[in-house]
N, C-alpha and C positions, 0 to 999 in steps of 0.2 A: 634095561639093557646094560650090561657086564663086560665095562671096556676088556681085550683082552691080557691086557699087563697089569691090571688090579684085580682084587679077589674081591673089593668092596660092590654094595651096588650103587648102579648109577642113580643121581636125585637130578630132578625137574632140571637144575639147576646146569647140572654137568651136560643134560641132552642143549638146552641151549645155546653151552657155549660149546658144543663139541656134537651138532649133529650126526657129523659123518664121525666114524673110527677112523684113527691115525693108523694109517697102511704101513707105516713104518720106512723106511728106506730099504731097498731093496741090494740083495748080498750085492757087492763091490765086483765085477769082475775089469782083471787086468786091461790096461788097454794097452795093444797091439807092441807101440813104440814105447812105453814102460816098460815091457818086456824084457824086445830085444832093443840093446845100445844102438845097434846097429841100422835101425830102422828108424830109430829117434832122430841121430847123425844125419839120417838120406833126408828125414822129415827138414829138420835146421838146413838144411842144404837146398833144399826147395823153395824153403819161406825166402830165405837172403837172396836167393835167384829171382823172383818173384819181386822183392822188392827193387832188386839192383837192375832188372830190367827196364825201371818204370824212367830213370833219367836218361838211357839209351833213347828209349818209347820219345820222350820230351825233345829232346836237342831233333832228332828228326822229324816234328812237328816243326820245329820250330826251321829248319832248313828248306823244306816242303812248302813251307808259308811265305817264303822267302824266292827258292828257287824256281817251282814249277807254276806257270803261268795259267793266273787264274782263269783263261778262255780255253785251258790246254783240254782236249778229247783223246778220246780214245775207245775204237770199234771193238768190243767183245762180248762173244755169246748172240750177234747181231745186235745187241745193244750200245749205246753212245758213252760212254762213263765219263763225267767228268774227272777227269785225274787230279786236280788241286783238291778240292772238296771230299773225293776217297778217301785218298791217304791222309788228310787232316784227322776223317773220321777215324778210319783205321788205327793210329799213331795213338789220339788224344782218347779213345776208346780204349785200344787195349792196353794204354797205360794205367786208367783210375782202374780196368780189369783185375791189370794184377796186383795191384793197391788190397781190393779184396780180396782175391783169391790168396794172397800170403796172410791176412791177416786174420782169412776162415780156419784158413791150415795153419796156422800158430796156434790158433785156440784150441783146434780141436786136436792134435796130435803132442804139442808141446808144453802147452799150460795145464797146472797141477789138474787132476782129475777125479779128483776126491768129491762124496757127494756128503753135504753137509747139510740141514736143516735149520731151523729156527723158528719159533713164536714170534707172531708180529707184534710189534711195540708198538708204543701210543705215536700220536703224530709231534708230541714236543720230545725232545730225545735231553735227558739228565747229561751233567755232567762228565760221568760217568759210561754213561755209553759212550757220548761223544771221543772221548779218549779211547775207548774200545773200537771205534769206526776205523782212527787213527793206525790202530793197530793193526785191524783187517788190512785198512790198506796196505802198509807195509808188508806185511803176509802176501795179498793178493800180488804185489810187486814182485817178491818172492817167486811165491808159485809161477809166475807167468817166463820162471825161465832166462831173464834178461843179465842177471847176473851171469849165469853160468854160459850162455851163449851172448854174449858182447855185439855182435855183428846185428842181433835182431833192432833193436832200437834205434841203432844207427843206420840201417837199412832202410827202416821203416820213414825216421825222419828225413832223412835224403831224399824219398820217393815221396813221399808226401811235400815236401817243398818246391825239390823241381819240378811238381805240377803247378804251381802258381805259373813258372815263365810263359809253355802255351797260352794262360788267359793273359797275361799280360798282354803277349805279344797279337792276341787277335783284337785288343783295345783298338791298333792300329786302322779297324777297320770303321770307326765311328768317325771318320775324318779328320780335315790336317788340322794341326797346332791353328787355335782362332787367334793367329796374331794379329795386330794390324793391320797387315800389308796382305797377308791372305784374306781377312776381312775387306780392305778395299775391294780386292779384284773378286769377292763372290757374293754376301748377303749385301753389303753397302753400295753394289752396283748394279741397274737393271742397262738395259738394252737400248733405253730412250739417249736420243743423241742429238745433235745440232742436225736442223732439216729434214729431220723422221716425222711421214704424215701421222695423224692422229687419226684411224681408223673404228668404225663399229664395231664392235667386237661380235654379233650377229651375222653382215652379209660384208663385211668387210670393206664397206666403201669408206674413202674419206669423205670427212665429216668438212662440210664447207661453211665459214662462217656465219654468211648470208641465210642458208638453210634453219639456223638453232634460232628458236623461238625465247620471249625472255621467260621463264619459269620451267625449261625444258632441261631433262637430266638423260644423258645420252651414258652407256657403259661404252668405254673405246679400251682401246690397244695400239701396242705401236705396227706400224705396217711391215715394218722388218722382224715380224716375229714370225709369220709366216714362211721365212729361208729356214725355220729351224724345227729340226722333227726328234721325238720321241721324246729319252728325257730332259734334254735339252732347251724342247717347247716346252714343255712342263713348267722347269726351275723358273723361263725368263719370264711366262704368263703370268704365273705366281706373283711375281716382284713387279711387272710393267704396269699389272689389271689399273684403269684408269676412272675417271665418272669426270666427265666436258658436264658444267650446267651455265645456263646465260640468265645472270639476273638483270634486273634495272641498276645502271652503274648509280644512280642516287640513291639510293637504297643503301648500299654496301658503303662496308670502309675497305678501301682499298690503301697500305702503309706507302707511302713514298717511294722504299725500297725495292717495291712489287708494279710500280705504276706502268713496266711496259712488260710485264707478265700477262697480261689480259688485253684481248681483242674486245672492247665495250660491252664490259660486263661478263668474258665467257673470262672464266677459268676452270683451270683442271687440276683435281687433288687426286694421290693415292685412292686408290677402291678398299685397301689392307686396314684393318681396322689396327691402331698403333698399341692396341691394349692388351691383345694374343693371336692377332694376327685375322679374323675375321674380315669377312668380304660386305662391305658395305652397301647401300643404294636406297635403303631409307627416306624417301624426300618429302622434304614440308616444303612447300612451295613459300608461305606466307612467314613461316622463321627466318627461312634460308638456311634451317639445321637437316643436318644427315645425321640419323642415327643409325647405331651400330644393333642389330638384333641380341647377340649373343648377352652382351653382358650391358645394355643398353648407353653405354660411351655415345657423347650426343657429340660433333662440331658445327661451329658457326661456319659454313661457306661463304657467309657475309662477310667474315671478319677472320681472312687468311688462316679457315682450320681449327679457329684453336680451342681448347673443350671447355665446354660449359657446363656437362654432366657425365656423371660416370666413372669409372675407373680407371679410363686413360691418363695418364700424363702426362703425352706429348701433341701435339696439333698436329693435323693430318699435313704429310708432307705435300707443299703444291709446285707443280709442273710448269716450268714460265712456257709459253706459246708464245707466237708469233703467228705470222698472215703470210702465206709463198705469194707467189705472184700470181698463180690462179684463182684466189684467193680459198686455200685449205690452209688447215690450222696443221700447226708442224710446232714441235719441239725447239724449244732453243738451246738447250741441254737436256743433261740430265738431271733426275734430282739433286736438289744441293744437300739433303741430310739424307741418313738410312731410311728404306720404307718399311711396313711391317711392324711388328712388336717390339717394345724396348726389350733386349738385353744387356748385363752388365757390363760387357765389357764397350759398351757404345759411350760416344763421346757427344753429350747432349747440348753443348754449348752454343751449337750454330741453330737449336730450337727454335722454332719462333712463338714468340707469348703474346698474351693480348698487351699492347702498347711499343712495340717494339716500331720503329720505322723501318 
């Protein structure tokens, strides 16, 4: 075979590295806005509008997020439209929109339009090219027009930055600053309070003391959890969920500190496993450990919680009770430490560890 720009013939050699014939590049024709000046101008005229849109687009994302209320409705077409979530869409959509659409139409109407070839090179690149990459670039820099229209790169980066502030601004919606004092009043507080029964968390009745057996592991709740509906009951179930067990008060070490925490032998620890947060009820009746399923975190209920195995950290936090005068088991506070899984910004000092009084 007789490539067609040589007169020699082809050897073994040439078909391998050249199975197909080089088509060659085909004739050049003009394009459009090359032409006419005229239509190049209306093209740069486009792209810059395109991009100069996009921080318009932003700032009204970003007032929309701000002003129109997130439960706001609206009947059209006989359909309900949420109006805060639209216009987000809307705003922050056709923003990155015309992000692309200027930057399809910069390429294709305004950047050089020359078609150019090359042999592929090995995969280490000499010296020598590298300095020649160098130069493309510059070129390609060239070609792309930015010199001679000014406005397109600054358009470009304008629009492409003011899209940051939308994301910024819907951060707001992963909730508030975990200060302190917002911590107190949401992860570090459940519901349980002085004189809250301690109820089944199956049929809801209080749990009377007289009733608990010694080796017996009950799942409770607080009985004021029930005034609270959807996600409300959700967050405070989550944080109240309880486990009442009643051992042989000889058995256990009970610390000084805790001695009227418990009605003869019953006490009540978080159900939250302190490790990521897992639901506990595990019972060895003859350790007096609760183990955690997930990631096997063991505590002593014999010995105020505290871990013996596993990955946890911290001993399960326990609930002091008291005896009402009917005799049901009621709350005397709430917990004294966070329940649930350590996080870093908790204050682990008031822990309790094995030895502590």
């Amino acid at each position: 075979m007789t490539p067609e720009h040589s007169t020699a013939l082809a050897t073994p050699e040439d078909e391998m590295l050249h199975p197909v014939l080089d088509p060659g590049i085909e004739e050049h024709v003009e394009r459009y806005s090359d032409a006419d000046a005229a239509v190049g101008d209306r093209a740069y005229k486009q792209v810059v509008l395109c991009f100069g849109l996009v921080p318009v687009l932003a700032i009204a994302f970003v007032v929309v997020y701000f002003a129109v209320p997130a439960d706001f409705t609206a009947r059209l077409l006989g359909v309900n439209w949420h109006v805060h979530s639209t216009l987000l869409g809307l705003t922050g959509g056709l923003a990155v929109l015309l992000v692309g659409i200027g930057a399809i139409h910069w390429a294709r109407q305004l950047m050089n339009d020359t078609e150019i070839a090359e042999e592929r090179h090995a995969a280490s690149s000499s010296d020598e090219e590298k300095n020649g990459f160098v130069e493309k670039l510059n070129a390609g820099i060239a070609d792309a027009g930015v010199h001679r229209r000014g406005l397109l790169v600054s358009s470009l980066g304008g629009a492409l930055g003011i899209l940051a502030v939308p994301a910024v601004v819907t951060l707001a919606d992963l909730g508030p600053w975990p200060t302190a004092a917002v911590r107190r009043e949401t992860i570090e507080k459940t519901i349980w309070a002085d004189g809250v029964r301690v109820v089944n968390d199956n049929n809801w009745l209080p749990l009377k003391a007289s009733d608990l057996e010694i080796g017996q592991l009950v799942n409770a709740e607080p009985e004021n959890l029930r005034e609270l509906h959807g996600a409300a009951y959700h967050n405070a179930k989550a944080k109240a969920a309880l486990i009442v067990v009643r051992m042989d008060p000889n058995s256990i070490r009970i610390p000084e500190s805790r001695r009227d925490w418990q009605i003869g032998g019953i006490l009540a620890y978080s159900k939250i496993c302190t490790h990521v947060g897992c639901p506990i009820s595990l019972w060895e009746q003859q350790t007096h450990h609760l183990l955690c399923p997930c990631h096997q975190s063991t505590f002593d209920l014999g010995n105020s919680g505290v871990v013996v195995f596993g990955p946890a950290a911290r001993a399960l936090p326990q609930l002091p009770l008291r005896m009402d005068a009917q005799g049901y088991l009621v709350a005397q506070s709430d917990f004294t430490v966070p329940v649930g899984p350590s996080f870093f910004e908790r204050d682990s000092r008031n822990d309790f560890k094995d030895g502590d009084q």
